[in-house]
N, C-alpha and C positions, 0 to 999 in steps of 0.2 A: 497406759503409756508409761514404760520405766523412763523411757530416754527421751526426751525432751530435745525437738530438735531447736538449734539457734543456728546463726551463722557468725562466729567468733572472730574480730579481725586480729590479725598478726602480725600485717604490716611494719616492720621495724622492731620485733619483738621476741623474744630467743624462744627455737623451739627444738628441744633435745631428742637425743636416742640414744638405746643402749645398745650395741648388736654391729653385727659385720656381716651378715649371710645372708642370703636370702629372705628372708623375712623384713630384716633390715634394708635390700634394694626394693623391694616393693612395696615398700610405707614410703621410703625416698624419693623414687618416683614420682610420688604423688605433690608429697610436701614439698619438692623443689616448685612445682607450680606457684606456690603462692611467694609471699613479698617476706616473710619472716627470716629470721638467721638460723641457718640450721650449725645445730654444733653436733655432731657423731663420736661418740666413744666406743673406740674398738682396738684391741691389739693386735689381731691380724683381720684386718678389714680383707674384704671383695675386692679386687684388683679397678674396679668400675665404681666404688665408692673413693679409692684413691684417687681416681682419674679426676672424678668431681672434685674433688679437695686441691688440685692441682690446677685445675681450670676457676676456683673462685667460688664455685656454686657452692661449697659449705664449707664448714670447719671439723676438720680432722684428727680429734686427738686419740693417741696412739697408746690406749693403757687403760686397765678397767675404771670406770666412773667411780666417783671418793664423795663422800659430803661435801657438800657445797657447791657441787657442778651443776645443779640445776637453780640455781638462785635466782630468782625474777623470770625464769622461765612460764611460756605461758600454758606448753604442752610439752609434756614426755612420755615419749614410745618407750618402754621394754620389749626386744627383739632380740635377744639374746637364744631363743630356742635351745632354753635351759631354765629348767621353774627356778631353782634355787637361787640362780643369779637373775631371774626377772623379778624376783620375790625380793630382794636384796636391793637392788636398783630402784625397783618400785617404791621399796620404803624412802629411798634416800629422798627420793623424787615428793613425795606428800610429803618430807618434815620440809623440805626447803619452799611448799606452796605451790606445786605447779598439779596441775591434772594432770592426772594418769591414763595410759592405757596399755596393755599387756596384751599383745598380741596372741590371738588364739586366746584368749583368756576371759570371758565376760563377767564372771565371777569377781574376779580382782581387779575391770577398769572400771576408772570415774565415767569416761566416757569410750563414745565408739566410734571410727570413722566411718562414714556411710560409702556407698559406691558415690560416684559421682559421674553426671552428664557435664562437660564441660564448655557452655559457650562465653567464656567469659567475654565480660563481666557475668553471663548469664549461666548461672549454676546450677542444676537440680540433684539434689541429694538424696536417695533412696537408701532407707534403713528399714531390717526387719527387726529390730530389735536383738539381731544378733544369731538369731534364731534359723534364717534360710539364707545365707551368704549369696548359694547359688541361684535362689529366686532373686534377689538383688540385683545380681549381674548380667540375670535372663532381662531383667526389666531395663536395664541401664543401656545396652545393644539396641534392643526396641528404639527407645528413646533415642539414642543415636543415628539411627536410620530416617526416625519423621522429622529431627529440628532438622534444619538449615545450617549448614556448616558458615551461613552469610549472618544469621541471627546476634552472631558477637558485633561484628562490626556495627550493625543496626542499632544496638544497646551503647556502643560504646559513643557512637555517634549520636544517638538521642539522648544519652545522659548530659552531654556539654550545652544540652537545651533546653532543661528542665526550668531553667532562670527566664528564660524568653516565654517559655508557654505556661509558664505565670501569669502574665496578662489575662488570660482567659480564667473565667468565671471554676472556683472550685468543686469540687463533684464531677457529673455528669457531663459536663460540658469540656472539660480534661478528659477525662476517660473517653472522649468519643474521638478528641483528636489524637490520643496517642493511641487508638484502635487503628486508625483509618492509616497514620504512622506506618504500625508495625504488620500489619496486614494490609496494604495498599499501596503508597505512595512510595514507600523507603525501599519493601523488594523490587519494584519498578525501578529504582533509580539505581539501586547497588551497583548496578552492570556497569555505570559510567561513573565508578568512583565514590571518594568522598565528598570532592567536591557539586556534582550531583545532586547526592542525597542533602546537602547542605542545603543547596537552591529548593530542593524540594519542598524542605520542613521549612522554609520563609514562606513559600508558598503555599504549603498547607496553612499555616497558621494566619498569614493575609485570610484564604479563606474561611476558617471556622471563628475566627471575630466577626466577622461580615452574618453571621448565621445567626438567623431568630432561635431563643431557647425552643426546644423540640416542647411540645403540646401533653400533656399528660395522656396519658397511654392505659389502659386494661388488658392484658394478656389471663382468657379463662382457660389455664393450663391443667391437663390432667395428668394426676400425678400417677399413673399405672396402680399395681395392687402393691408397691411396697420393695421390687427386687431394682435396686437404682439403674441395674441395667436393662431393664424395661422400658424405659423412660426415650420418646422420641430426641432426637439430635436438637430438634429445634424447643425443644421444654429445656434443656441442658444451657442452650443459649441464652435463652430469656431468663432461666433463675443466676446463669451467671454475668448478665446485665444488670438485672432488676433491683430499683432503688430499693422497694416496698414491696415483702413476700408478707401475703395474709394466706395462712394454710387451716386446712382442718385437720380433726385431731387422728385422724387415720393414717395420714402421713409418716410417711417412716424415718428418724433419724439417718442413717445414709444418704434419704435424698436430700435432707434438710441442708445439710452435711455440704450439696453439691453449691447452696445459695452463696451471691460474693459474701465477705465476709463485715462488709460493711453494708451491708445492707438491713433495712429494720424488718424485725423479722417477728410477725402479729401471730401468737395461736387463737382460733377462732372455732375451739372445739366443740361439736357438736355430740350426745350421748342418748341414743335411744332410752325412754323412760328416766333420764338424768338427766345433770347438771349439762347446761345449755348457751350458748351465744346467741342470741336474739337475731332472728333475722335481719328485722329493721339496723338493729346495730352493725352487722356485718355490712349493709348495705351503708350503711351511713360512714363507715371508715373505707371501702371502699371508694368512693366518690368524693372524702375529704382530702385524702393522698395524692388520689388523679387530678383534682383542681390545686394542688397545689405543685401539679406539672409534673407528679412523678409518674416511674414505669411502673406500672404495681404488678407484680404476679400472683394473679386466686388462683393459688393451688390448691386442684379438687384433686380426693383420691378416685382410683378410677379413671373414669372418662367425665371430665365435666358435665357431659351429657347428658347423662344417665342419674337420675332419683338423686341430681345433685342443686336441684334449687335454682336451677343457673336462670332461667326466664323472670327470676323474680329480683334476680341483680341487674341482670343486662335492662329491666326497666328502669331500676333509678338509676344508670349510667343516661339511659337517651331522654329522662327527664331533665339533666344536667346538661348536656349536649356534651357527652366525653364519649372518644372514641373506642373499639373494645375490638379484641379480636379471640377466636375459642382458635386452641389446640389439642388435638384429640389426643386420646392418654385412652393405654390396653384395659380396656371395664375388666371388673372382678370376674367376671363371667368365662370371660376368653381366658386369663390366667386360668381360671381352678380347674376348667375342660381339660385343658391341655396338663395337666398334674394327676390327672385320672385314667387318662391316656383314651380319651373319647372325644367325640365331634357332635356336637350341638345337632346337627340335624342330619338322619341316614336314610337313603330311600329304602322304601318300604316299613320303613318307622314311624318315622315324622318327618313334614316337609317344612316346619314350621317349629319354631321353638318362642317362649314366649318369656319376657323377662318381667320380673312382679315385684313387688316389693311387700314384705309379711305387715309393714303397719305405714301408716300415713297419720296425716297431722291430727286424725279424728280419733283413734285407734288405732286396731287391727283393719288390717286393709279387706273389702272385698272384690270379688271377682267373678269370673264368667266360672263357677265350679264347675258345672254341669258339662263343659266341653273339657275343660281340665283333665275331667275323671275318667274321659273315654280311654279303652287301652292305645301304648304306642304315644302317647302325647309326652311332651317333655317340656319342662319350664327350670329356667335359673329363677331365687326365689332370693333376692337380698331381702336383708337386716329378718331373717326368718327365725331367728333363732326363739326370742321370748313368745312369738307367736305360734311356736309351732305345734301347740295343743290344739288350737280356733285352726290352723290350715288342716294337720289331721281330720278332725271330726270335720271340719266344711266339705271336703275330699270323700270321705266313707260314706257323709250322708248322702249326696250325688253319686252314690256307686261305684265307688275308685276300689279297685284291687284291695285287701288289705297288706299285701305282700309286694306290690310296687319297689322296685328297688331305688331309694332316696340316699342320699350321699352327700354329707357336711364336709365343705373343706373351710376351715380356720388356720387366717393367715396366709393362703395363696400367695406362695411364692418367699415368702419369707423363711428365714431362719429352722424359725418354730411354727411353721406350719404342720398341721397336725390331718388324717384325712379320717370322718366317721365313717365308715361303710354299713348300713341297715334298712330298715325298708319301712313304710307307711307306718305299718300294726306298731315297731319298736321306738320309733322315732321319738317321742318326747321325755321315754322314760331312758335313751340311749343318750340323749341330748344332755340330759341329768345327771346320769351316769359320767358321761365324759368331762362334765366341769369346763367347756370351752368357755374362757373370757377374752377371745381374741374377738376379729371379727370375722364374718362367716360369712360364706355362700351357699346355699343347700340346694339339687339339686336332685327335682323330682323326676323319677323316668328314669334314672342312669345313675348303673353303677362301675365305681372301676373297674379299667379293664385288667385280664387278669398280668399278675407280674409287673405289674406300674411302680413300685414301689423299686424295682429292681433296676426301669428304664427310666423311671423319672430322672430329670437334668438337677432336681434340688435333692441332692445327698441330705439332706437333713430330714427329709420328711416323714411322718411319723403316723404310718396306718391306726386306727383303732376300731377292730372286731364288734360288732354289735353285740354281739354274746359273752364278748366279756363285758362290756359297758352295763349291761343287762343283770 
């Protein structure tokens, strides 16, 4: 992040330009919105920059900017659409202390102005760093279309009331009335006014004093394999409710990314043959949180479900008597299938697919080989990776193909997702070869299909040949 976004006040505070054309009405535009003084230097201004200067809305002088014209300024434009005179200007503008910005220019500004959504007081600012203007403005339209053109009034009218819902307890107990606020009682009431919405927020507020603190809560949320846009609508809710996010170490910065930002946020990572979170201790800070009346979100990656330990927490929650509730999250399984451009189970293949895990708490895990190895059967095979010499030889000595086509994706769905394609006989020494320290899904029975790499929806992915791995 070069650009550091803030939101700078200006109200009553000089903010310059240099320019008359074009470039100059359309930064103007913008900046007559706020509460700042504008002053414009220009010797043949825009006939509609006059007009302004005539009606009040800035200040008009008529002659190239000199030293000193930006003194206590708090921003100045260069719009001159001319380097040498935005180069000239620009200097003037940083000896006398004000920011800069040079239109078309990101090289030479202090700062940038973002597109803006405008409900004021409710502002959203969209910057690319300068880098896609037109992705900015693609987004800004978007955004235009879902707020509510009623969303200012709602803000501006709930902010005269921040002092009265003071009363109420801080945290959670705020946050639920200005929810129920801004998404419940306030659009209801808009229709009939300000005076309305007024009566409303008395009445909301009578009500959520009267309200027993809400109960400590468990939400066993699954976090998908890793792409934030996997992630159910209602996992999206709850991490951007949730007092107390305890995640494991699978979890991927973007969704993290999605949690409120004042929320404590526990990593609770787990490492195959490694450094470890204790059961007992996740469970123990678990049900410390919850008794102490938070929302806590266990974010499992995956599906909570699935080879995620979850019956062993949900016991010390009903030994506490805390309440709990599971949201399912896309397992590793279903992501890495659909990146290979295949289906879990096809008639006349298999009607049955079987999900395994390469080790459990003892070791290496075992299993029914013996049906495994029949042809035509197919198994997702988590955390397989360190195991995959004992599933080999378990597989060969029950009779399995040696040429079975097996199929390692690392990272499903992410970034740096990588995909092995090889088969039973190659698999451990292809495993080695590839150097994957992600985390994997391997799957026996099935290999990509062909041109997956072409139709795949994750541009980044990253085939690797068993033959060269080899």
């Amino acid at each position: 992040m070069d650009h550091f976004p803030i939101f700078l006040r200006v109200e009553g505070r000089r903010i310059v330009l240099s320019g008359g054309g074009e470039a100059a009405l359309a930064k103007l535009r913008l900046l007559m919105k706020t509460a700042g003084h504008i002053t414009v230097f220009s010797a043949d201004p825009d006939p509609e920059i006059a007009a302004w200067a005539e009606n009040g809305k800035l200040r008009l002088v008529r002659r190239a900017m000199a030293p000193g014209d930006t003194l206590c300024a708090a921003l100045f434009y260069a719009a001159d659409e001319d380097d040498a005179e935005d180069a000239r200007t620009a200097a003037i503008a940083r000896a006398d202390g004000a920011l800069v910005n040079v239109v078309d220019n990101l090289e030479d500004s202090q700062f940038i102005t973002p597109a803006i959504v405008d409900r004021d007081p409710v502002t959203i600012a969209i910057g690319t760093e300068g880098a896609a203007p037109v992705l900015a403005r693609a987004i800004k339209a978007d955004l235009e279309e879902r707020l509510p053109v009623a969303l200012g009034p709602l803000a501006r009218i709930g902010k005269t009331f921040r002092k009265a819902a003071e009363a109420l307890p801080f945290g959670r107990a705020r946050r639920d009335f200005w929810r129920d606020y801004y998404f419940n009682a306030g659009p209801s009431a808009i229709t009939g006014g300000e005076t309305a919405v007024q009566g409303a927020l008395d009445e909301l507020l009578t009500d959520h004093l009267a309200r027993k603190a809400r109960p400590g809560h468990v939400h066993f949320v699954g976090g998908g394999p890793g792409d934030p846009d996997l992630l159910t609508m209602k996992a999206r809710r709850l991490l951007d409710e949730a007092d107390v996010v305890i995640y494991d170490r699978l979890i991927s910065a973007p969704i993290l990314e999605l949690a409120r930002r004042e929320a404590v946020m526990i990593d609770v990572g787990k490492e195959a043959f490694g450094p470890s979170t204790p059961q007992e201790t996740i469970n123990d800070l678990i049900v410390e949180h919850a008794q102490k009346g938070a929302q806590v979100v266990r974010l499992k990656s995956g599906d909570a479900t699935v080879f995620g330990r979850l019956d062993e927490e949900i016991d010390a929650l009903d030994a506490q008597q805390i309440a709990w509730s599971i949201v399912p999250g896309i397992t590793s399984a279903s992501a890495a299938v659909a990146e290979i451009g295949q289906s879990l189970t096809k008639r006349g293949r298999n009607s049955s697919v079987r999900f395994l895990t390469g080790h459990d708490m003892k070791g290496f895990a075992d299993h029914d080989w013996a049906t495994l190895a029949r042809p035509g059967e197919v198994a997702a095979i988590y955390m397989g990776k360190k195991s995959a010499r004992f599933i080999q030889g378990r597989l060969i000595m029950h009779g399995a193909d040696r040429h079975t086509p097996v199929t390692v994706i690392e990272n499903a769905s992410r970034p740096e997702q990588r995909i092995l394609d090889t088969t039973l006989d190659a698999l451990p020494t292809a495993l080695a070869a590839a150097e994957m320290s992600g985390p994997a899904l391997t799957f026996y029975g099935l290999a990509p299909r062909d041109a997956v790499p072409a139709q795949t929806d994750n541009p980044y992915s990253t085939p690797i040949q068993a033959q060269e791995a080899l």
